[in-house]
mmCIF file as Biopython writes it, N, C-alpha, C and O atoms, coordinates in Angstrom:
data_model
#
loop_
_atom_site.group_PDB
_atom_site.id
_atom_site.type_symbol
_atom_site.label_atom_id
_atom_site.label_alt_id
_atom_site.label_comp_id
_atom_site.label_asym_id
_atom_site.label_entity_id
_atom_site.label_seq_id
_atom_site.pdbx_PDB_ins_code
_atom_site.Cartn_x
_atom_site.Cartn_y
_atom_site.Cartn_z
_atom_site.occupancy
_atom_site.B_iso_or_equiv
_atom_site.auth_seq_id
_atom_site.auth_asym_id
_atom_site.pdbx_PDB_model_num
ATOM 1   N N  . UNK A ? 1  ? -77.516 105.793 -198.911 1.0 0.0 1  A 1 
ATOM 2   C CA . UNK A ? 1  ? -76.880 104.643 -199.508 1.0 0.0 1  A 1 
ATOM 3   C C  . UNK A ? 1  ? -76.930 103.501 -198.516 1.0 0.0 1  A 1 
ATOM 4   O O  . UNK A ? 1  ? -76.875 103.780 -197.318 1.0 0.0 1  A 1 
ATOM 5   N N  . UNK A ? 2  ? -77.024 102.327 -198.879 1.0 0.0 2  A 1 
ATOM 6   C CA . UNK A ? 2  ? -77.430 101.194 -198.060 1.0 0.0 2  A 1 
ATOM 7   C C  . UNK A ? 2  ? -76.389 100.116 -198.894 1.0 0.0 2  A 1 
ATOM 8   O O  . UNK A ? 2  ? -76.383 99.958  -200.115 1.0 0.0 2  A 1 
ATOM 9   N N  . UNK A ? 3  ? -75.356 99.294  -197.727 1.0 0.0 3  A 1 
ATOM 10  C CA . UNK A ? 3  ? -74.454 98.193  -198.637 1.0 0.0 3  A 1 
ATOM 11  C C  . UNK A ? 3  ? -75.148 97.153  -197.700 1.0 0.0 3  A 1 
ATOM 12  O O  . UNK A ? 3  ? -75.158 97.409  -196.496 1.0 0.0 3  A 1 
ATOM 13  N N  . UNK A ? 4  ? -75.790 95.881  -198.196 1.0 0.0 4  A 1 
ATOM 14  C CA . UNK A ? 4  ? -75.995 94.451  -197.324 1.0 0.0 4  A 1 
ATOM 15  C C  . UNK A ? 4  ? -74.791 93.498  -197.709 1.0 0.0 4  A 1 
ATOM 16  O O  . UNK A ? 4  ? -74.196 93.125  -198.720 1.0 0.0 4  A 1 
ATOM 17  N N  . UNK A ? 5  ? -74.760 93.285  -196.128 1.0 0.0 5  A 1 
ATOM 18  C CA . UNK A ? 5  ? -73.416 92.461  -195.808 1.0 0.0 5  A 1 
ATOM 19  C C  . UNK A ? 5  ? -74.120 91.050  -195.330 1.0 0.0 5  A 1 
ATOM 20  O O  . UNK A ? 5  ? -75.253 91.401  -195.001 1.0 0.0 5  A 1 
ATOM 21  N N  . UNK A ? 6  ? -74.045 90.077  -195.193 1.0 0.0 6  A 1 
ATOM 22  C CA . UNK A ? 6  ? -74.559 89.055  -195.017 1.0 0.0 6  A 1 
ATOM 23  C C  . UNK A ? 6  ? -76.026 89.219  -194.368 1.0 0.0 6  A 1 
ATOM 24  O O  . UNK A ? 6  ? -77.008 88.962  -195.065 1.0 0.0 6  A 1 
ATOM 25  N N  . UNK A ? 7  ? -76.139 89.543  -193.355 1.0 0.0 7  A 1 
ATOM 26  C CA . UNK A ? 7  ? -77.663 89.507  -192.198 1.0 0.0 7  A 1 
ATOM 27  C C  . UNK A ? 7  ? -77.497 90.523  -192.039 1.0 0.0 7  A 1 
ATOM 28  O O  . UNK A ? 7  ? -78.582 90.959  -191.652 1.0 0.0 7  A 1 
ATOM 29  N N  . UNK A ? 8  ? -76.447 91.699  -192.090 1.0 0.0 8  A 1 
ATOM 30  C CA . UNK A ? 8  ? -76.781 92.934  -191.857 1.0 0.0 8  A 1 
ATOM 31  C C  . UNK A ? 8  ? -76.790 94.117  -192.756 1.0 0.0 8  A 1 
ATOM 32  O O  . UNK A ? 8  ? -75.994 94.176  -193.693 1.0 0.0 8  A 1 
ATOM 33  N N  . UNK A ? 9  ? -77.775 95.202  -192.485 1.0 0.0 9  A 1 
ATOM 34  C CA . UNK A ? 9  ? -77.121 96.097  -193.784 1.0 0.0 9  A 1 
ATOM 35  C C  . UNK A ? 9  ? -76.475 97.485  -193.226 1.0 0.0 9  A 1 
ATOM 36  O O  . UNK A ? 9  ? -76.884 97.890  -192.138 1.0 0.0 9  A 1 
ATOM 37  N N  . UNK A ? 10 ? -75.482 98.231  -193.928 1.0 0.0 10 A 1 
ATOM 38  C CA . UNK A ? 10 ? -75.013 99.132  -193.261 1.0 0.0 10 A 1 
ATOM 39  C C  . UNK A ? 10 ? -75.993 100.669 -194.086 1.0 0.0 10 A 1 
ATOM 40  O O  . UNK A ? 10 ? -76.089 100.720 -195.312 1.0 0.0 10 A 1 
ATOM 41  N N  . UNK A ? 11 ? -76.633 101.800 -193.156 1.0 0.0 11 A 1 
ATOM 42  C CA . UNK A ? 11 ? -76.790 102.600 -194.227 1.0 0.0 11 A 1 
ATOM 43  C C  . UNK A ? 11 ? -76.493 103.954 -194.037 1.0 0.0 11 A 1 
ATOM 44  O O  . UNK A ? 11 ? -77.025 104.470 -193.054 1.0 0.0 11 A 1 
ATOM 45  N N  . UNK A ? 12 ? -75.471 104.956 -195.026 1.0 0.0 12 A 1 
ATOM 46  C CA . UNK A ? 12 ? -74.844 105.946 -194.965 1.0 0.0 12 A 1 
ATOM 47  C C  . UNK A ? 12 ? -75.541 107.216 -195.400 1.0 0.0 12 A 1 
ATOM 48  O O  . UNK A ? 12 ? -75.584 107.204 -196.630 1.0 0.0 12 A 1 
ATOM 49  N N  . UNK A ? 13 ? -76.001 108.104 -195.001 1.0 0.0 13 A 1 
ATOM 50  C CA . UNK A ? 13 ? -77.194 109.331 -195.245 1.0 0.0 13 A 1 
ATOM 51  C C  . UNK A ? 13 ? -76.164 110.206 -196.166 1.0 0.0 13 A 1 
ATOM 52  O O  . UNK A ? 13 ? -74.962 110.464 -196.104 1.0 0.0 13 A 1 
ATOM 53  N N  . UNK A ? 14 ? -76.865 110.420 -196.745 1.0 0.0 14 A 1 
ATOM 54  C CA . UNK A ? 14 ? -75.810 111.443 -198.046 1.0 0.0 14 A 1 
ATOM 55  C C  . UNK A ? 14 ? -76.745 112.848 -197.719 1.0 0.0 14 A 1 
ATOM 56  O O  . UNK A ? 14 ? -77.703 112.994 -198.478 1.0 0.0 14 A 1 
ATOM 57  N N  . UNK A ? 15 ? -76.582 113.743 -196.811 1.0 0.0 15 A 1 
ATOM 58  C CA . UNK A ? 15 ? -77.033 114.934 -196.633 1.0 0.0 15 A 1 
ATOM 59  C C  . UNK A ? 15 ? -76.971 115.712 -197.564 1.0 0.0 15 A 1 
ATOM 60  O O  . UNK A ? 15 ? -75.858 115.676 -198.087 1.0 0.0 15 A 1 
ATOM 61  N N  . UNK A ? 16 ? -78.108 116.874 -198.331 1.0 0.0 16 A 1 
ATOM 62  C CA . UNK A ? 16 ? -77.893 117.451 -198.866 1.0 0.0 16 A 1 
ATOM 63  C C  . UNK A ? 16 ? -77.689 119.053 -198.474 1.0 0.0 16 A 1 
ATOM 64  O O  . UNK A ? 16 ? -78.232 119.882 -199.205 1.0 0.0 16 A 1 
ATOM 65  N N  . UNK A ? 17 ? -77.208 119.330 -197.763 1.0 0.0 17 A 1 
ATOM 66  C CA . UNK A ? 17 ? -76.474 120.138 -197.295 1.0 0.0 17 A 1 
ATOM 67  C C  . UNK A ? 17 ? -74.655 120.132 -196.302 1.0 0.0 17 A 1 
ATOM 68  O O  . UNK A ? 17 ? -73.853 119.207 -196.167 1.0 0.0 17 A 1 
ATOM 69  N N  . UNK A ? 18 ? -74.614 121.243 -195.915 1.0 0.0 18 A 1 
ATOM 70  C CA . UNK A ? 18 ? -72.916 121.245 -195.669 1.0 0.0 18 A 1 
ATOM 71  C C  . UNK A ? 18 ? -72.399 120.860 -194.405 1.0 0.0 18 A 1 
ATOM 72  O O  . UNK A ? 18 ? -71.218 120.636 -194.139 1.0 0.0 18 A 1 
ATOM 73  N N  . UNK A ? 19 ? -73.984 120.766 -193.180 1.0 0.0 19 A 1 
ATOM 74  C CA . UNK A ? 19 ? -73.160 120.611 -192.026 1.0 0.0 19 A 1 
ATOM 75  C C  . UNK A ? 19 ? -74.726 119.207 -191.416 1.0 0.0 19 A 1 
ATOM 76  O O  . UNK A ? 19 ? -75.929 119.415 -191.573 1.0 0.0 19 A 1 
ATOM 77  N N  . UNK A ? 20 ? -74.111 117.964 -190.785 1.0 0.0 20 A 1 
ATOM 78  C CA . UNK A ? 20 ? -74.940 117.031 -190.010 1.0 0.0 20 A 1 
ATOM 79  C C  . UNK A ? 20 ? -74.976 117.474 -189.188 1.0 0.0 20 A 1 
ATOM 80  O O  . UNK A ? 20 ? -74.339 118.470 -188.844 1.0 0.0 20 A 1 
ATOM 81  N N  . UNK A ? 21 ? -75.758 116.856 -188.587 1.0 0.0 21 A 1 
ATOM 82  C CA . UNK A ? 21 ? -76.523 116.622 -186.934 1.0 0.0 21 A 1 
ATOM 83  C C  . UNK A ? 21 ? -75.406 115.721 -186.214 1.0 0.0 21 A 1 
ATOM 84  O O  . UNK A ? 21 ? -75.210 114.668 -186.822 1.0 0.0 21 A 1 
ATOM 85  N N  . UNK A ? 22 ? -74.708 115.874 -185.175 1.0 0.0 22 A 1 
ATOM 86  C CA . UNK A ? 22 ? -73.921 115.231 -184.581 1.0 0.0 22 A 1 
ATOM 87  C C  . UNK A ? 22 ? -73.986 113.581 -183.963 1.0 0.0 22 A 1 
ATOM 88  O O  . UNK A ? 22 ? -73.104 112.758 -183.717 1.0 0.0 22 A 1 
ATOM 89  N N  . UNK A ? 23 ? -75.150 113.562 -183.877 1.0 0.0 23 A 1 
ATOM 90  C CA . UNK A ? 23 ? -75.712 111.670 -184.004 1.0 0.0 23 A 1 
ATOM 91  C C  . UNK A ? 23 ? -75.720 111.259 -184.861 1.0 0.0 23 A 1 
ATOM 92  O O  . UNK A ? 23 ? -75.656 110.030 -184.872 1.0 0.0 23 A 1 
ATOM 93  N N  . UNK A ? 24 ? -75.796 111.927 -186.052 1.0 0.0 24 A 1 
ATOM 94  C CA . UNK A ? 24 ? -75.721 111.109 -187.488 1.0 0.0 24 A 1 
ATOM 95  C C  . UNK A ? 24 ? -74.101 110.887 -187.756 1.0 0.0 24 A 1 
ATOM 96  O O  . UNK A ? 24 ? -73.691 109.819 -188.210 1.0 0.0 24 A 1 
ATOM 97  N N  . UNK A ? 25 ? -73.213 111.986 -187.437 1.0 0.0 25 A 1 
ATOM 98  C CA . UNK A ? 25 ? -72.098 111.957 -187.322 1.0 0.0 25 A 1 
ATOM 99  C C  . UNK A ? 25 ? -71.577 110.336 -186.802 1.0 0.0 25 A 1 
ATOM 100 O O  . UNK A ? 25 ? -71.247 109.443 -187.582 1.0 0.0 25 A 1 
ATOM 101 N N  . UNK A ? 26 ? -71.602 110.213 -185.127 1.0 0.0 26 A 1 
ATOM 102 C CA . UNK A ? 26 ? -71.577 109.675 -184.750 1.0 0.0 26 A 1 
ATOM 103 C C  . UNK A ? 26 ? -72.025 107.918 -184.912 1.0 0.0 26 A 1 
ATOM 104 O O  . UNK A ? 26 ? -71.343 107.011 -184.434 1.0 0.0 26 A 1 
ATOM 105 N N  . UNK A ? 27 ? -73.375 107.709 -185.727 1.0 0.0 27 A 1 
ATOM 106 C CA . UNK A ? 27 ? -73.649 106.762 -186.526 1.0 0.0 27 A 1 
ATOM 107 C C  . UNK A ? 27 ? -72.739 106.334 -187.828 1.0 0.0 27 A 1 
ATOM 108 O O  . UNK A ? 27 ? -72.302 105.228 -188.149 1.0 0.0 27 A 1 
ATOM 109 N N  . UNK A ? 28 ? -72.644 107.342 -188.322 1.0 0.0 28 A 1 
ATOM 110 C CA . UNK A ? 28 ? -71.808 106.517 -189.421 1.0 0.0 28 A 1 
ATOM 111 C C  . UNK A ? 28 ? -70.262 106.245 -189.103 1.0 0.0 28 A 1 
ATOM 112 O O  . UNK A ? 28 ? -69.647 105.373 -189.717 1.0 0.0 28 A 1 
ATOM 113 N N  . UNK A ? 29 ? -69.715 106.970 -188.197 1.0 0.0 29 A 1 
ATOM 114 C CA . UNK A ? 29 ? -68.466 106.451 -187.928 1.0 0.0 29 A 1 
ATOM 115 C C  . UNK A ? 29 ? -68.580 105.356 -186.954 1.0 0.0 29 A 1 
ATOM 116 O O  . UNK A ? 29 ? -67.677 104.534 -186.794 1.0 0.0 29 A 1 
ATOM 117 N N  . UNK A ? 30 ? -70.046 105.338 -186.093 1.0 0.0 30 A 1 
ATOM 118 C CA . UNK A ? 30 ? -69.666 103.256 -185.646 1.0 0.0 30 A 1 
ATOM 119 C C  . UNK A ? 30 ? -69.870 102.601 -186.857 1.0 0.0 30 A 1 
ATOM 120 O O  . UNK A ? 30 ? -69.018 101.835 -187.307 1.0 0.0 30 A 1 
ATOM 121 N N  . UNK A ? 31 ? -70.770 102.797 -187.347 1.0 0.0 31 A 1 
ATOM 122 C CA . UNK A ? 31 ? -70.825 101.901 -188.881 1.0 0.0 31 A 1 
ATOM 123 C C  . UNK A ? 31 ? -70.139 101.840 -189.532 1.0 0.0 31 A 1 
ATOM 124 O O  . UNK A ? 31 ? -70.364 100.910 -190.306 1.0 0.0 31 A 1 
ATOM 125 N N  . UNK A ? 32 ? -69.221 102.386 -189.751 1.0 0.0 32 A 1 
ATOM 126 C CA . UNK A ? 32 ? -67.669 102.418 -190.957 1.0 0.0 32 A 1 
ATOM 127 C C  . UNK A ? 32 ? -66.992 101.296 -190.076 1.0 0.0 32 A 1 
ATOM 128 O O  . UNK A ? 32 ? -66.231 100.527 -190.663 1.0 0.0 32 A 1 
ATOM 129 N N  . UNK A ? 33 ? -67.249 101.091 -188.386 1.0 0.0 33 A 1 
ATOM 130 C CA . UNK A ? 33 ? -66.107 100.301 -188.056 1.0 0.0 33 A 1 
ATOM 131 C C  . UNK A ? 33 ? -64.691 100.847 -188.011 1.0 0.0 33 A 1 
ATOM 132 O O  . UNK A ? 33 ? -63.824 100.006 -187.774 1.0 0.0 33 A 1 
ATOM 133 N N  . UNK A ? 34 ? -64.317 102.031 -188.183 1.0 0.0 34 A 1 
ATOM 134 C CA . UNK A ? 34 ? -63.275 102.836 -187.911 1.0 0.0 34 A 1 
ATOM 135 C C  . UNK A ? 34 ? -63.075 103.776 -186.561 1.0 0.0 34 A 1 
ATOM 136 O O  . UNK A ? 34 ? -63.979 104.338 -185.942 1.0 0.0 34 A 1 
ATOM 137 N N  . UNK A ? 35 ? -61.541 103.805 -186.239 1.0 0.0 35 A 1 
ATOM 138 C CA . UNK A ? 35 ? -61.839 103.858 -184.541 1.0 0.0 35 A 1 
ATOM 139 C C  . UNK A ? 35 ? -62.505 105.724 -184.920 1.0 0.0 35 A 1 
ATOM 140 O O  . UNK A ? 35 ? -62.536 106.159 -186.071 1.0 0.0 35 A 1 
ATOM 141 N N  . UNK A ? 36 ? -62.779 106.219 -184.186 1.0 0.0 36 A 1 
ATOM 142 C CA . UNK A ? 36 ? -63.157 107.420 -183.874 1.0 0.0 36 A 1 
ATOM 143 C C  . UNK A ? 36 ? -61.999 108.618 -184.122 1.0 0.0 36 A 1 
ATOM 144 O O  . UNK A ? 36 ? -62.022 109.668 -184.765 1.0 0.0 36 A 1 
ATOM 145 N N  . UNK A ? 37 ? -61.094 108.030 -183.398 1.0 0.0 37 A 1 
ATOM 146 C CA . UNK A ? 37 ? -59.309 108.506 -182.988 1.0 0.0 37 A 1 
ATOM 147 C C  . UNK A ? 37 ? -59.146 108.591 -184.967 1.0 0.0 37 A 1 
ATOM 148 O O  . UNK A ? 37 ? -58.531 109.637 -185.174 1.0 0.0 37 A 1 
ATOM 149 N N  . UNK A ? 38 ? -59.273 108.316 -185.515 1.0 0.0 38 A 1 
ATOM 150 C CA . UNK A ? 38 ? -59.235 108.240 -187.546 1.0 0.0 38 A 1 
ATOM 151 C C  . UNK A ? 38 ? -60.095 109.721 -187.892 1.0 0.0 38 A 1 
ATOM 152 O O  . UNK A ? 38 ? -59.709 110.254 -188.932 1.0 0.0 38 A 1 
ATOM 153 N N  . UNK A ? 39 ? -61.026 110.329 -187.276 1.0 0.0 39 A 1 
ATOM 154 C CA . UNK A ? 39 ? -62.092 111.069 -187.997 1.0 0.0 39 A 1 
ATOM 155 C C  . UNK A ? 39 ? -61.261 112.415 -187.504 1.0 0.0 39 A 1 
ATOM 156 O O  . UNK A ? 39 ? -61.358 113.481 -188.112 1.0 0.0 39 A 1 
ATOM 157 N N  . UNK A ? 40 ? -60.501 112.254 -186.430 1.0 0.0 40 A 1 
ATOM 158 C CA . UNK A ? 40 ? -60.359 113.901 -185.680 1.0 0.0 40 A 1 
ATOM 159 C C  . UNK A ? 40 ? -58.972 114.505 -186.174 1.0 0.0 40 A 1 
ATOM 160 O O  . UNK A ? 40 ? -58.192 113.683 -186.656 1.0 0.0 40 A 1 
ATOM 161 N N  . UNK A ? 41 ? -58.655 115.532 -186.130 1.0 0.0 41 A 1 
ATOM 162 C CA . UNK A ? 41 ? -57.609 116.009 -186.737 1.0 0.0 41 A 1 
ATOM 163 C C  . UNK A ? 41 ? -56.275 116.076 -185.892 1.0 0.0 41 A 1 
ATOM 164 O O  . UNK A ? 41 ? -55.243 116.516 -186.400 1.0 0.0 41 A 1 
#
């Protein structure tokens, strides 16, 4: 999935399976713009 925001676009991998790769992880939570400290339990 891909949202364009003015000059930039953000894009979110919809895996079809149950577990990511930990850089992809890591990519979409800088891209959400949400602190990190939000994702962990």
């Amino acid at each position: 999935m891909q949202k364009k925001t003015g000059d930039s676009t953000t894009t979110v991998p919809v895996p079809n399976h149950k577990e990511i790769l930990i850089g992809t992880l890591k990519s979409i939570i800088r891209q959400s713009q949400i602190p990190a400290a939000e994702f962990k339990n």
